[in-house]
N, C-alpha and C positions, 0 to 999 in steps of 0.2 A: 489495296487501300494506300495511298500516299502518304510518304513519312513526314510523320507531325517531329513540330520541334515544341519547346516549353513554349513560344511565346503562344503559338498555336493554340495549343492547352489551356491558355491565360484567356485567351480569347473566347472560346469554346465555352469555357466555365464561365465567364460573365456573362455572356449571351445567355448561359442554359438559368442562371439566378433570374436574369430583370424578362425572362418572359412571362406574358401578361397573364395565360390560361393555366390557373391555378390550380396546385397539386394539392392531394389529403395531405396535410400534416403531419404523417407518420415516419416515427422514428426511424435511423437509420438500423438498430440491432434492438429487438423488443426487451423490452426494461423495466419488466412486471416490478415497483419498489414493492419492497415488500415492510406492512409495516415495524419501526422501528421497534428494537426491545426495548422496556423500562425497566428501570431498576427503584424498586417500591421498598428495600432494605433499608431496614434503621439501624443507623450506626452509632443512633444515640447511647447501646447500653455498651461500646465501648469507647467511650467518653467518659471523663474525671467529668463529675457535678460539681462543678465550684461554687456551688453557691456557699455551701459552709465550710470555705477556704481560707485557713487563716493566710491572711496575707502579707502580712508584716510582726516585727518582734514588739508585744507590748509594752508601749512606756513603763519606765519603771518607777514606781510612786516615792515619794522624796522622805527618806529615812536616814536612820544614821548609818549604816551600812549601804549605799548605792551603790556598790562593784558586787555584794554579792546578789540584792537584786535583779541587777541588771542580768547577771548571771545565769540566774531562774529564770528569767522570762525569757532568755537564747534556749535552754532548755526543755522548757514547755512549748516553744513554740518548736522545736525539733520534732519532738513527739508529735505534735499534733500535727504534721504535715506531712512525716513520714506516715504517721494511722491513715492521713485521710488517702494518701497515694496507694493504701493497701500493703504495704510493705510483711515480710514475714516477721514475727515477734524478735528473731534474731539481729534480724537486717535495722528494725528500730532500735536496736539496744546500740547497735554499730552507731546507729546516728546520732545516737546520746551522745556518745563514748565522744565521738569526731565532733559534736559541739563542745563539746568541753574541753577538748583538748587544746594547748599554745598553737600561737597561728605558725609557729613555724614545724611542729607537728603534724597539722593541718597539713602543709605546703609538701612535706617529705609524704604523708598517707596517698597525695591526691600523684603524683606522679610515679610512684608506685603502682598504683592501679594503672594508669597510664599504660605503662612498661608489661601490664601483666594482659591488659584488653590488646595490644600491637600482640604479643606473641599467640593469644589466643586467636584470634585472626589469621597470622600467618600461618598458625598450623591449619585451620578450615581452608584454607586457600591450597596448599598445597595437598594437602588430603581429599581435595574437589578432583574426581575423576574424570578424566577428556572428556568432552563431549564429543557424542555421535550420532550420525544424521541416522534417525527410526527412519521404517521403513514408511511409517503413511507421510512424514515430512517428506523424504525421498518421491513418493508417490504426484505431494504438494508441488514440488519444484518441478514434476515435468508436466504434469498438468496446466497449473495456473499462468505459465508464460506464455502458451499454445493460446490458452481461453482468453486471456487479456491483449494479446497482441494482435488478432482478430478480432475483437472487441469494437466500439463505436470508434466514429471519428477524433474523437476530442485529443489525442495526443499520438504521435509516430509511434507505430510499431517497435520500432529498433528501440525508441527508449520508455515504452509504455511500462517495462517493469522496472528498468533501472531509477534508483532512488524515488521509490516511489510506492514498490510492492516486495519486490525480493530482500530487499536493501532495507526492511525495516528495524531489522534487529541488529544491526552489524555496530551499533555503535558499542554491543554488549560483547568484551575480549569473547569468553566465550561461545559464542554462535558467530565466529569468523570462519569455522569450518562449512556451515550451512550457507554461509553468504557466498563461498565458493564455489558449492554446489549450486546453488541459487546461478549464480553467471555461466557457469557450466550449462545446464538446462536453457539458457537463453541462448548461448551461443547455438546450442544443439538446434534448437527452435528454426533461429534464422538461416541453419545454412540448409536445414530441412526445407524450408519454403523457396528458399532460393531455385534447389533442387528442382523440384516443383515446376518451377516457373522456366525453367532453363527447359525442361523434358517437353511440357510444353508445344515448345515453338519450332523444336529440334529439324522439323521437316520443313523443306523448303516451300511444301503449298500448299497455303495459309488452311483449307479446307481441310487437310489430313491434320493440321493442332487438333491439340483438346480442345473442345467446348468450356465454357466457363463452368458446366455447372458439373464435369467430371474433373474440371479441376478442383473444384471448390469440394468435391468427394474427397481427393488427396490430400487437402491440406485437414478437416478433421477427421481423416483415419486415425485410429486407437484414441480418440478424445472422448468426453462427453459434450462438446461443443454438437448447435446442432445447425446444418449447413439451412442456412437463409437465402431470400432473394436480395437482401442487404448485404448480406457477408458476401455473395458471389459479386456485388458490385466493388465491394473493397476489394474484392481479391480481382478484380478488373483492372483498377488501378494500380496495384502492385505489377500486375503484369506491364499495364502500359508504360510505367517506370523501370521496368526489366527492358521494353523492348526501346525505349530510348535512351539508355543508357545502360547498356549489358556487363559494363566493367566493375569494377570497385565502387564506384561512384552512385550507381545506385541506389540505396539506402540512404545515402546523403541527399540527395536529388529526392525522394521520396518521403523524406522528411520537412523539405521546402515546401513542397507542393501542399503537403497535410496541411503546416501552419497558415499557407494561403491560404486554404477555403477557410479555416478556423478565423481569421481574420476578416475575410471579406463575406464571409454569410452570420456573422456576426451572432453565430451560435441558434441561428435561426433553421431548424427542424425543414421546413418548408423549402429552402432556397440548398440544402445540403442533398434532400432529398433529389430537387432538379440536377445537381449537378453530377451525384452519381447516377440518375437514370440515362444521361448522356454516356457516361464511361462505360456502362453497363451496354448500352447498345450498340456502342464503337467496338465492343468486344466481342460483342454474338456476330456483327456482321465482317468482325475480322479474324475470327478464328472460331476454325470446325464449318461445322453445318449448322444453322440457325435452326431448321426444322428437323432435325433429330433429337430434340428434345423438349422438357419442359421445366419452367425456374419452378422453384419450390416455394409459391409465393404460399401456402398452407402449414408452412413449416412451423411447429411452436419451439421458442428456446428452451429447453432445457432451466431447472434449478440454478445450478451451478453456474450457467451461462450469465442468466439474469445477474446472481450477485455479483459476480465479477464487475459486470457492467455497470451495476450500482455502483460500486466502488471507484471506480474508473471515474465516473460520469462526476461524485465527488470531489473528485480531484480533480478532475481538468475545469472546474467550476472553481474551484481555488485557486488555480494557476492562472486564468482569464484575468 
């Protein structure tokens, strides 16, 4: 087969979209949604009822004493705001006591407390034990980057977990040991694949490669991914980006290419599908024996596969 360059490919893929004899419109990774949960909880009975909220200190009626008045009705209205917030009988007496008191009593009680919630905090902070990656998190992280990085088209492999899936919780100090692991497991991922794809090609004629769909066996060994006629055409692609680019570059080079079709089929199921049924068959006629096997077009996804892909398929709908 004669070595294609990107423009090649450019070419190739337009041609395979604007052709006239129209394909099923089926997805490129099946993506059984499953319906959404609802949440029917009422969070009404932990909610204050204000409707008989006192809301303000009542005027105080015009007598010969108006400072002690006034006084009374700071004080009634304490109680009654402390009762309606549930307060324990102690805690309302507090709140008497701290109406009544001068405002610069006031001023010295309220930073007081202050002073005393800072060091209550700091000792829960410091008495918070390390966290450590469980074993079914562990289990999450080698999983979920395998399943989403083979996953549909909508976003490159290389950065289909980064900031998007692993990376959700890192904004929390705590779970930066997991976010670790999390990149760990991705690195693991791609140099796996790479692997892969390099073993491959190894041999100098073309017919002694892998076929695509003994590749497509290697890339979900030990997964619960389940090898598709879709995912052998991604993992078609990947290859044809290995075999034009074998060095570093790559990944990068294979991250172009994704954003082009994403761009130019305009998220259109139909004209994505034409264009990896090309890659797909540039692959079977360029590596292995075509007739030594058969694609697994009866293949069903798996659970797990599906919602990944759910997930995925949300996001790259956000990022469009």
């Amino acid at each position: 087969m004669p070595h294609q360059s990107d423009l090649d490919v450019d070419a190739q893929l337009a041609a395979a979209m604007a052709a006239e004899s129209p394909l099923p419109p089926t997805p490129l990774g099946r993506n059984p949604l499953k319906r959404p949960r609802t949440n029917d909880d009422d969070d009404s009975q932990n909610e204050d009822d204000d409707g008989d909220l006192p809301t303000s200190i009542a005027p105080s009626r015009p007598s010969g004493d108006a400072t002690a008045n006034a006084n009374r009705n700071v004080l009634v209205f304490a109680k009654q705001f402390a009762t309606h917030k549930r307060l324990r009988p102690t805690q309302i007496s507090e709140v008497e006591t701290f109406a009544a008191d001068p405002i610069a009593t006031r001023q010295i009680k309220m930073y007081t407390v202050m002073l005393a919630i800072e060091g209550c905090l700091e000792a829960m902070r410091t008495a918070t034990a390390d966290f450590k990656v469980s074993a079914s998190l562990n289990l999450f992280f080698a999983e979920e980057p395998t399943t989403a990085c083979i996953g549909d088209i909508g976003i490159s492999p290389t950065r289909r977990i980064q900031g998007q899936h692993s990376h959700q919780n890192s904004d929390v100090h705590r779970f930066q040991l997991g976010d670790r692991q999390a990149e760990y497991q991705l690195t693991q991922v791609r140099s796996e694949f790479k692997k892969n794809l390099v073993a491959s090609v190894k041999d100098a004629d073309p017919k002694k490669h892998k076929n695509i769909f003994a590749l497509g066996q290697h890339f979900v060994r030990d997964t619960d991914t389940t090898l598709t006629t879709p995912l052998c055409a991604r993992i078609a692609l990947m290859r044809k980006y290995y075999t034009l680019y074998p060095g570093d570059i790559f990944w990068d080079k294979l991250d172009i290419r994704l954003a082009w079709m994403r761009e130019n089929s305009k998220g259109d199921a139909a004209k994505q599908t034409k264009m990896f049924k090309v890659i797909l068959n540039d692959d079977r006629d360029a590596h292995g024996i075509r007739t030594d096997y058969m694609m697994p077009d009866d293949a069903v996804v798996d659970e797990w596969q599906a919602e990944v892909d759910t997930v995925v398929d949300h996001d790259n709908t956000a990022l469009a």
